[in-house]
C-alpha positions in Angstrom: 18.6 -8.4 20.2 20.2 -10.5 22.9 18.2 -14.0 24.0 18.1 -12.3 27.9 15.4 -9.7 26.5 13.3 -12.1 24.5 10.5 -13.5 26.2 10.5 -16.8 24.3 7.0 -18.2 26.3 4.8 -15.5 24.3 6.8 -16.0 21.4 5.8 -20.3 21.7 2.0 -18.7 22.4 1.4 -16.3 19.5 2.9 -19.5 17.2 0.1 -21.5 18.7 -2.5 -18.4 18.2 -1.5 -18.0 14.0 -0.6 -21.6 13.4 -4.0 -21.9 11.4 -3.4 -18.7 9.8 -6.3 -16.7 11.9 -6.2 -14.3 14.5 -9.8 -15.1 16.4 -11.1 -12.9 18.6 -10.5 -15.7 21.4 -7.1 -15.8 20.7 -6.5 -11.6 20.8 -8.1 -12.4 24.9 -5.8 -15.4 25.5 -2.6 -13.8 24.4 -4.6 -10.5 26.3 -4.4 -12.5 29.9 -1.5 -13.7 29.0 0.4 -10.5 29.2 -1.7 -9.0 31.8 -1.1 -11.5 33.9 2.7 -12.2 33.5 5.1 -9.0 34.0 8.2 -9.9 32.6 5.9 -10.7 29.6 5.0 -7.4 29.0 8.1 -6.0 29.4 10.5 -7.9 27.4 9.9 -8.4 23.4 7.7 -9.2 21.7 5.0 -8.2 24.6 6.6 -4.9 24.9 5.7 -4.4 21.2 2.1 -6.0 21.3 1.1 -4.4 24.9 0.1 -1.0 23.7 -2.6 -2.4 21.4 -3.6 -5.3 23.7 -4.3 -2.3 26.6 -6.4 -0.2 24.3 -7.8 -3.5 23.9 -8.5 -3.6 27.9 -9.6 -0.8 28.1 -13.0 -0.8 26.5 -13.3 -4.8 26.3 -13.8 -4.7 23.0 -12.1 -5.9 20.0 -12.5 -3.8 17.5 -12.3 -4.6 13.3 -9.3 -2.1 13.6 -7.6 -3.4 16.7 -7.9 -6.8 15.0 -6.1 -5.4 11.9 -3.0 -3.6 13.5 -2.4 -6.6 16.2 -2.2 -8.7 13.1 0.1 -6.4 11.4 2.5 -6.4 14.4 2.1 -10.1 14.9 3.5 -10.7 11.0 6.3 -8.6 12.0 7.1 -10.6 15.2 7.3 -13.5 13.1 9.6 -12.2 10.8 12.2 -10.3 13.2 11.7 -13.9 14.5 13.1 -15.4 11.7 15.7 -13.1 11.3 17.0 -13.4 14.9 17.9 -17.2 14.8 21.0 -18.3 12.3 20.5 -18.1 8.9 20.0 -22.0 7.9 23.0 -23.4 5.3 21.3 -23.2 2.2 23.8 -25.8 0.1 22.7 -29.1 -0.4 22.8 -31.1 2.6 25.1 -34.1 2.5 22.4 -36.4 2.2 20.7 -38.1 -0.9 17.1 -37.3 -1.5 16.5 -40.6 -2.8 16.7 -42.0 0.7 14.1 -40.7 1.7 10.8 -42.5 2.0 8.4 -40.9 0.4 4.2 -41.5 0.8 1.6 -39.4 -0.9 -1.6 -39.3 1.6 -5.0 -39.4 0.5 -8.2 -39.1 2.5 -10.2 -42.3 2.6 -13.7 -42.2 0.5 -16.2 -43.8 2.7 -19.9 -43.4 2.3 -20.8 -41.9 5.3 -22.2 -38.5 5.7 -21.7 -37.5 10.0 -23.5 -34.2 11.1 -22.5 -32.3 14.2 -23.9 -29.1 15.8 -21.9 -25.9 14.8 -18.4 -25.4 17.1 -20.3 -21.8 18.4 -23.4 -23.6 19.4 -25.9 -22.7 17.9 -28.5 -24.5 16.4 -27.3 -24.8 12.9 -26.2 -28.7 11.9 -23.1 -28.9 9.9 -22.5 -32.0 7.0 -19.4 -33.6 6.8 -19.9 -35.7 3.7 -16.8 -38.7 3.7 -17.7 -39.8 0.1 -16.6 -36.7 -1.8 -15.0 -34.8 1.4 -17.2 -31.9 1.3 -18.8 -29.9 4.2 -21.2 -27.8 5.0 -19.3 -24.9 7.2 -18.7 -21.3 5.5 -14.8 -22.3 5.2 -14.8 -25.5 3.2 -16.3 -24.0 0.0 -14.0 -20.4 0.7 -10.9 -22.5 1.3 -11.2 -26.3 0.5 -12.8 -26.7 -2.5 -10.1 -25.7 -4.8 -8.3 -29.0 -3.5 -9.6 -32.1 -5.9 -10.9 -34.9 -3.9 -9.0 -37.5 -2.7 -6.9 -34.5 -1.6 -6.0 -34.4 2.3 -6.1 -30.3 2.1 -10.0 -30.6 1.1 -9.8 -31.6 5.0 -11.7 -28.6 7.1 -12.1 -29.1 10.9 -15.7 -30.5 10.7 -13.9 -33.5 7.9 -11.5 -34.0 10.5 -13.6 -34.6 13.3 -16.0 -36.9 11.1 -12.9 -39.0 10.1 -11.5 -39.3 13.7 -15.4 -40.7 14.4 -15.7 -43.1 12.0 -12.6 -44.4 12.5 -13.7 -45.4 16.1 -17.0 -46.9 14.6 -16.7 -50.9 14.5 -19.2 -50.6 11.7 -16.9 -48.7 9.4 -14.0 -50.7 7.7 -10.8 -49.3 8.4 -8.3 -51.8 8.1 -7.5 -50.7 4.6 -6.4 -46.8 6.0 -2.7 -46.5 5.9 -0.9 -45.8 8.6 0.1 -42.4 8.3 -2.8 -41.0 6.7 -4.8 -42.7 10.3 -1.8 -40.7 12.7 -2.1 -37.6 10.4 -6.0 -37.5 10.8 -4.9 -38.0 14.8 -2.8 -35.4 14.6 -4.8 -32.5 12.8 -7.6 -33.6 15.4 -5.2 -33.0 18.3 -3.8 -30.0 17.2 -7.8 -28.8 16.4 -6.6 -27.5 12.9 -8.0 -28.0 9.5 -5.3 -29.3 6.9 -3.6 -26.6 5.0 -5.8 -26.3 1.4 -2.4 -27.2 -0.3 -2.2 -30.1 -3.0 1.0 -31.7 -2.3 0.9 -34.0 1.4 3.4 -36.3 1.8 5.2 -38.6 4.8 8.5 -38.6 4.9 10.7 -41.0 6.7 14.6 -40.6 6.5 17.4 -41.4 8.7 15.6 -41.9 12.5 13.2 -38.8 11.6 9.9 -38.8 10.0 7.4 -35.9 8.7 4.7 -34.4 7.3 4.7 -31.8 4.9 2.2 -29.9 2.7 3.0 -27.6 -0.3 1.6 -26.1 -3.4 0.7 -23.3 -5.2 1.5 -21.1 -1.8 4.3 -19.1 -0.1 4.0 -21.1 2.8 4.4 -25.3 3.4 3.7 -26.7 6.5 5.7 -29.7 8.7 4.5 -31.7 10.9 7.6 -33.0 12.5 8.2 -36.1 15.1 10.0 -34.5 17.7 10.6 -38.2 19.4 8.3 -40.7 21.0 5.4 -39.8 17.9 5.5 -35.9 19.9 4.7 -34.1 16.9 5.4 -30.0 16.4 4.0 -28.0 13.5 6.4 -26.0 12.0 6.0 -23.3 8.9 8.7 -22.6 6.1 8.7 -20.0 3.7 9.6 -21.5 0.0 10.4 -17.9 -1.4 12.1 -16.2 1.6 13.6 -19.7 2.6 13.1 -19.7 6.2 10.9 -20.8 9.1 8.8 -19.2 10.3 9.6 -17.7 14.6 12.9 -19.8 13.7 11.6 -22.3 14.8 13.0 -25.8 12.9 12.2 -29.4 12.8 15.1 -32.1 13.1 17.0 -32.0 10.6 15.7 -28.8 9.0 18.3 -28.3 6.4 17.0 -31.7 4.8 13.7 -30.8 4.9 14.4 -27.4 3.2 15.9 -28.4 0.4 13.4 -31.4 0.2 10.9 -28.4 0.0 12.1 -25.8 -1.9 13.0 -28.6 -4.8 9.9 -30.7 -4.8 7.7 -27.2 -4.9 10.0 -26.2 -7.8 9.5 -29.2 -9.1 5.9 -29.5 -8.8 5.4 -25.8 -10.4 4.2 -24.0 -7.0 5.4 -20.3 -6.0 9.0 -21.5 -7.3 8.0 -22.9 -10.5 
């Protein structure tokens, strides 16, 4: 597949869309105006592959439990032609030592604070963020975020995130004791309006001139938050079993942070161990 018929601006869009790991129904009508609206969208790959569902989709207004399922299907396969398209990365060890690298587990801060906040769809329903155990009220901390032991930053679910950026603007709260990179990472997550991973291994690297976050664990997947320069930070996805990232899309230095991965998950007894 040459680069002339890739359409690389729904590509960047459907990363944003599964970057949590969800396809929401509010997504399926973004990426839905998206291609409606933009020709040379729906004509060149992957719209020309996710079109035909997305205009069944049109044509009733309605996003049905099945449309959901095969758009998500064909999306997972976008992502891994994706992969596939860009050069394979050199899997030998890069010509760096590991040991060079800075290395700082994160932890959330305990503070003993609860914050409640309406529920994101409005309704009437009041959420708890509880800061001294880092628990929550919402449907997906317990389903997703409880596994993590607390002071873990994956117990982190939106509603945590928010309450965190909060109190951190609270004069009344202490905060000078919060490191650094665990106050940018809360920043971070809130600006990107994602919950952390529910993974038990965060760290912040710094090497070289480059510096990152990354999340693994006991999962196929670890994320990377990667400074892309003047603290612009990308989220990026790498596959630990298959090796690669996910669209092809790669931090700085992405070699490095590859073999960082795949050797620390290994070495932490995750999918590799």
């Amino acid at each position: 597949m040459s680069p002339d018929s890739i359409h690389f601006e729904t590509i960047d869009l459907i990363r944003q869309i599964t970057s949590d790991g969800r396809l929401e129904h509010s997504e399926v009508w973004d990426l839905a105006d998206h291609l409606n609206n933009n020709r040379l969208a729906r004509h060149r790959w992957p719209g020309s592959r996710l079109w035909p569902i997305i205009r069944e989709i049109f044509e009733d207004n309605v996003v049905t439990g099945e449309e959901m399922k095969m758009l998500g299907i064909e999306i997972a396969e976008v992502e891994e032609i994706c992969s596939d398209i860009t050069e394979r990365m050199n899997q030998d060890k890069p010509e760096f030592d590991l040991s060079e690298i800075r290395v700082s587990p994160l932890e959330v801060p305990i503070i003993p604070k609860s914050v409640y906040a309406q529920q994101r769809d409005k309704s009437k329903k009041l959420y708890a963020s509880n800061l001294r155990d880092h628990s929550c009220s919402c449907e997906d901390w317990p389903e997703i975020h409880e596994v993590i032991p607390t002071p873990g930053i994956g117990r982190l679910c939106i509603h945590l995130i928010d309450a965190l950026r909060e109190v951190y603007d609270d004069p009344k709260v202490p905060t000078e004791d919060w490191p650094d990179p665990v106050t940018n990472l809360i920043y971070i997550l809130n600006r990107f309006r994602v919950p952390a991973d529910a993974l038990l291994h965060w760290q912040f690297l710094e090497w070289k001139k480059h510096e990152a976050y990354i999340a693994f664990g006991a999962a196929e997947w670890a994320t990377v938050f990667a400074n892309m320069g003047k603290d612009r930070y990308e989220r990026f996805g790498f596959n630990l079993l298959k090796r690669r990232w996910s669209y092809g899309a790669q931090p700085p230095d992405a070699n490095l942070l590859a073999y960082y991965l795949t050797h620390h998950a290994k070495e932490a007894g995750g999918v590799l161990g």
